[in-house]
NUDO-739348 format. One line per field, with one value per atom (N, C-alpha, C, CB): z, x, y; residue in one letter. Coordinates in steps of 0.2 Angstrom, whole numbers. Atoms other than C-alpha are relative to their C-alpha. Last residue first. Glycine has a CB too. Layout:
<kegus>
zz c(Z, ...)
xx c(X, ...)
yy c(Y, ...)
residuo c(A, ...)
</kegus>
This chain:
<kegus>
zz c(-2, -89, -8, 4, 5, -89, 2, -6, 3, -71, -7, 4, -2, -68, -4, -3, 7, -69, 2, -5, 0, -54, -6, 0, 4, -54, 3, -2, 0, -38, -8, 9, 4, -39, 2, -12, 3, -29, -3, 7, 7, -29, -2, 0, 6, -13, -7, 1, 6, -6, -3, -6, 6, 13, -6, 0, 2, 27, -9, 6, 4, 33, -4, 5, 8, 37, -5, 2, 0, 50, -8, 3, 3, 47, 0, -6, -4, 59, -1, 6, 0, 46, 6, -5, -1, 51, -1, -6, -6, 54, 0, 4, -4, 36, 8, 0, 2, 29, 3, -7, -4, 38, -3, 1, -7, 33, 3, 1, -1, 15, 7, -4, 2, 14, 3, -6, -5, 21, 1, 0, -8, 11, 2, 4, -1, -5, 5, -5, 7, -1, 0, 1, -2, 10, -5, 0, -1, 5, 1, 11, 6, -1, 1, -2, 2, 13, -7, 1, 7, 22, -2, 3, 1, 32, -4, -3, 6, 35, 0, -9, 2, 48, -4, 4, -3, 44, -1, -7, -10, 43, 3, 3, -1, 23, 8, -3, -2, 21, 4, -11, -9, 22, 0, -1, -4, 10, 8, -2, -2, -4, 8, -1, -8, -4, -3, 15, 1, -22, 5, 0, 4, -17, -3, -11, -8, -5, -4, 7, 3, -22, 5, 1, -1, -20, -2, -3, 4, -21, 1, -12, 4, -10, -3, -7, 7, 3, -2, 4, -2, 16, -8, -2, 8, 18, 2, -1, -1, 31, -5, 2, 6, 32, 2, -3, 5, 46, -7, -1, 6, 60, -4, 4, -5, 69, -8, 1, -3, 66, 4, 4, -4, 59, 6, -2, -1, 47, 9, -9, -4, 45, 4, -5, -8, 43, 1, -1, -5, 31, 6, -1, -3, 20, 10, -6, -8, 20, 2, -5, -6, 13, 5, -4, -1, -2, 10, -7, -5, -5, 3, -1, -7, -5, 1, -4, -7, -15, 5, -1, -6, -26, 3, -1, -4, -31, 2, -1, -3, -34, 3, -3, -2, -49, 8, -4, -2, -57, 5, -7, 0, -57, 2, 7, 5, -59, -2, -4, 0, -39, -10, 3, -3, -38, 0, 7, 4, -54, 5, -1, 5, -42, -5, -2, 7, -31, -3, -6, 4, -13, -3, 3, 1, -8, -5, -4, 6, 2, -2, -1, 3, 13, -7, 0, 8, 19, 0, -4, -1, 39, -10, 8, -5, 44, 1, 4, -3, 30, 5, -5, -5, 26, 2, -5, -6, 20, 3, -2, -7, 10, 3, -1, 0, -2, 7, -8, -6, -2, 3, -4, -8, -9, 4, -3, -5, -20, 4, -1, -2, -27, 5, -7, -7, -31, 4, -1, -5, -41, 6, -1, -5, -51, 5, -3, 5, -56, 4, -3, -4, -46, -5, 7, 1, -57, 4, 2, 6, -48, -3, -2, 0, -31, -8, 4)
xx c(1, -35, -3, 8, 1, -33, -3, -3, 5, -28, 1, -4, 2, -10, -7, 6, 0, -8, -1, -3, -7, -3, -1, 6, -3, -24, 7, -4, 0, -31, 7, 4, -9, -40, 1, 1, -2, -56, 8, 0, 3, -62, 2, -8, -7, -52, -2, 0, 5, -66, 6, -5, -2, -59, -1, 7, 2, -69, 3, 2, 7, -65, -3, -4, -2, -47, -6, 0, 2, -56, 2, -10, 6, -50, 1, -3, 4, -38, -8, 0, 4, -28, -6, -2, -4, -11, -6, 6, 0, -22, 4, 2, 8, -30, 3, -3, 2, -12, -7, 1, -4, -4, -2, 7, 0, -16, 2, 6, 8, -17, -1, -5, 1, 2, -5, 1, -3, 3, -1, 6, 2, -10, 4, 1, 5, 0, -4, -4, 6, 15, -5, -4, 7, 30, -5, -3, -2, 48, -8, 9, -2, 48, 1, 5, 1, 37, 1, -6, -5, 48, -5, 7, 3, 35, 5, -8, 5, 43, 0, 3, 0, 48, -3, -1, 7, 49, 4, -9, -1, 67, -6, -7, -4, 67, 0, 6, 3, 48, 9, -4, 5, 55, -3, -8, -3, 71, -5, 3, -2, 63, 3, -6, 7, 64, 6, 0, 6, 72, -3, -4, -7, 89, -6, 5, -3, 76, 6, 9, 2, 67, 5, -9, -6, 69, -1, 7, -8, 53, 5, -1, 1, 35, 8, -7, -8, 43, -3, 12, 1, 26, 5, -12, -4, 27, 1, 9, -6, 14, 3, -2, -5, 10, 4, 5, 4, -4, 5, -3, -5, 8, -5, 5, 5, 1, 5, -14, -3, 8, -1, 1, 4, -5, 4, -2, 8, 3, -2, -8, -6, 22, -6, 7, -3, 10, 4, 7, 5, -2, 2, -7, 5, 11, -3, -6, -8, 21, -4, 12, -1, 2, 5, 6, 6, 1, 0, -9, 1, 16, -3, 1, -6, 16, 1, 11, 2, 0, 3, -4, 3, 8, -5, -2, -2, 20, -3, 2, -2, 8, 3, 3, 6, 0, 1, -1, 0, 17, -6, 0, 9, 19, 1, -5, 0, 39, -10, 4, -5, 42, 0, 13, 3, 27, 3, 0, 6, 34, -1, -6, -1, 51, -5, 6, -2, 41, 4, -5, -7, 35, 0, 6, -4, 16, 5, -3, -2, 9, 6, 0, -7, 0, 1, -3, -1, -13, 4, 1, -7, -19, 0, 1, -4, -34, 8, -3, -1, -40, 4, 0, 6, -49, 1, -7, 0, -35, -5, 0, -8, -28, -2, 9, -1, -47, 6, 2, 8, -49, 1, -11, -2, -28, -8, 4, -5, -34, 1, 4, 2, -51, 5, -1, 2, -42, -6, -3, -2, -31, -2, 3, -2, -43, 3, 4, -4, -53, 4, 3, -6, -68, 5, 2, -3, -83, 5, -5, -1, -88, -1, -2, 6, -83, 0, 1)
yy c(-6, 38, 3, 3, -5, 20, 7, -4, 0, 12, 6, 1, -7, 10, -2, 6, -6, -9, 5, -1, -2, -21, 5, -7, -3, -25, 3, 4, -8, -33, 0, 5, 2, -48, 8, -1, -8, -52, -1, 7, 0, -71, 8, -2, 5, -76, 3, -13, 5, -64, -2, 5, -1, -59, -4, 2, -6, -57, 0, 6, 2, -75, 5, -2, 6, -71, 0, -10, 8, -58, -1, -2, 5, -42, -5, 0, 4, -32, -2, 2, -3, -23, 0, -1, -8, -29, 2, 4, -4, -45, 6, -5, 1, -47, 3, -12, -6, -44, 2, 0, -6, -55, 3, 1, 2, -71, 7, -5, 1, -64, -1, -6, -6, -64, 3, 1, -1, -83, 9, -3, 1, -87, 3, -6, -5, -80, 0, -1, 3, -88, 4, -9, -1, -78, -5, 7, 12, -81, 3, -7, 1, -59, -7, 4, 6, -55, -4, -1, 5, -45, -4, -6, 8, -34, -2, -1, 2, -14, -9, 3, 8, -5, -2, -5, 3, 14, -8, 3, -2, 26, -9, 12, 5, 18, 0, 1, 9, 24, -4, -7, -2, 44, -8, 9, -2, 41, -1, 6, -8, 34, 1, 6, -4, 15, 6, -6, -5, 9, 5, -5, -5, 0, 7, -7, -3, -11, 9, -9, -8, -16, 4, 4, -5, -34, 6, -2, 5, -44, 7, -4, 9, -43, 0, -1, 0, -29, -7, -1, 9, -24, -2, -3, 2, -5, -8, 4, 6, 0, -3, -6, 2, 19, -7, 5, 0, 24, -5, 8, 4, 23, -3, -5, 7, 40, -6, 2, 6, 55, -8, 3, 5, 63, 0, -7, -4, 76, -3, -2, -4, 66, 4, 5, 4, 49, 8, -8, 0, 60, -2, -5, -5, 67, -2, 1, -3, 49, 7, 3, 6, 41, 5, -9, -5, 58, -5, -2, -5, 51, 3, 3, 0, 32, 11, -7, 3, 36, -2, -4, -4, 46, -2, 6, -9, 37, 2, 6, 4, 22, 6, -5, 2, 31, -2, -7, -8, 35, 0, 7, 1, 16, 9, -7, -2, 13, 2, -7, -9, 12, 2, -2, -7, 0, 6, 0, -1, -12, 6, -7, -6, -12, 1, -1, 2, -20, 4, -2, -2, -15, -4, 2, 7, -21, 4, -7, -1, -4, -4, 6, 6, -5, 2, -11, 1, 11, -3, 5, 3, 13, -3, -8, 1, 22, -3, -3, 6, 28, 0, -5, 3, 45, -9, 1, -4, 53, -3, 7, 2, 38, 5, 0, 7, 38, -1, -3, -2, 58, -7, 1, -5, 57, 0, 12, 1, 43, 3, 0, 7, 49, -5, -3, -2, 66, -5, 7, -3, 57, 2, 2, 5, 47, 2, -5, 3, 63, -5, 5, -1, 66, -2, -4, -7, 66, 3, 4, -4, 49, 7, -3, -4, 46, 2, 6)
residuo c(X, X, X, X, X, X, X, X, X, X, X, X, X, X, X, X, X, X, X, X, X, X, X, X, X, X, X, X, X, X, X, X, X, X, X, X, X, X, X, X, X, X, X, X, X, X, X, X, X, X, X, X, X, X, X, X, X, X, X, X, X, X, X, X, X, X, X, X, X, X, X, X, X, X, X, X, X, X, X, X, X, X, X, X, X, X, X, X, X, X, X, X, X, X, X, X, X, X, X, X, X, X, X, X, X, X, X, X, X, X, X, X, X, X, X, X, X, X, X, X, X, X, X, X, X, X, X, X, X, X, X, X, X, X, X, X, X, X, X, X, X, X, X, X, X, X, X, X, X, X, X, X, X, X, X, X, X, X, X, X, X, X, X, X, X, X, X, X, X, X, X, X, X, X, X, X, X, X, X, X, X, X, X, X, X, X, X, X, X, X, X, X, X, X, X, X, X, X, X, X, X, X, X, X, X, X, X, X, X, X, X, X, X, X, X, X, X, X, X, X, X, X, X, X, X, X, X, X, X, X, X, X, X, X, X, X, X, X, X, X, X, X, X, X, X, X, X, X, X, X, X, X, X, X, X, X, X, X, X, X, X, X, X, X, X, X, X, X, X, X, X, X, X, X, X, X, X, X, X, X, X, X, X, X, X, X, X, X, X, X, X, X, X, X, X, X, X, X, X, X, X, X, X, X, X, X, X, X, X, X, X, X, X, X, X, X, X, X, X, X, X, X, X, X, X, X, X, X, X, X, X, X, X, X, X, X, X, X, X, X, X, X, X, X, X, X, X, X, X, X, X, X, X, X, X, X, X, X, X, X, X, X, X, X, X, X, X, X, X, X, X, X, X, X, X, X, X, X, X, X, X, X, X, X, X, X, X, X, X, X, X, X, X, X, X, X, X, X, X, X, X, X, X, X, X, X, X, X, X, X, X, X, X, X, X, X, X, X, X, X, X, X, X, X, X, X, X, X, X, X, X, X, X, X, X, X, X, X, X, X, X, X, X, X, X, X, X, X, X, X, X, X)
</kegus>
């Protein structure tokens, strides 16, 4: 929304979604950005209850998980290809394959502020 500041664009953003992923790296645990969207995320699962927070492990970080995701199952897809990712990630959300734009990217960078 613009005139929000980024953060409060996130927390309005994960409170109003039904389920948030989130691809572990040790890059995600160095992203102050990131933190708080896995917290604002654990909030809403302890708030809700419901199994809104899905940790999905692209490369070794496990030494990383805070305390409240390590309890949660999480997706190995550290052998995975990018299909295969895209595949399962479409159905954790339950979007059709076909919905998704091979042409979108997502940024691993903290946006500028």
């Amino acid at each position: 929304m613009p005139g929000k500041t980024i953060l409060e664009n996130i927390e309005d953003n994960i409170r109003d979604s039904r389920k948030v992923l989130f691809m572990l790296s040790e890059d995600f645990f160095k992203s102050s950005y990131c933190m708080r969207e896995l917290d604002t995320s654990i909030r809403k699962l302890k708030k809700t209850k419901t199994r809104c927070v899905v940790p999905i492990l692209l490369r070794e970080c496990e030494k990383l998980l805070p305390t409240d995701i390590k309890d949660l199952t999480y997706l190995d897809a550290r052998s995975m290809n990018e299909k295969e990712l895209i595949k399962i990630t479409c159905d954790i959300l339950g979007k059709p394959l076909r919905d998704f734009d091979s042409s979108s990217t997502v940024s691993s960078s903290e946006p500028e502020v």
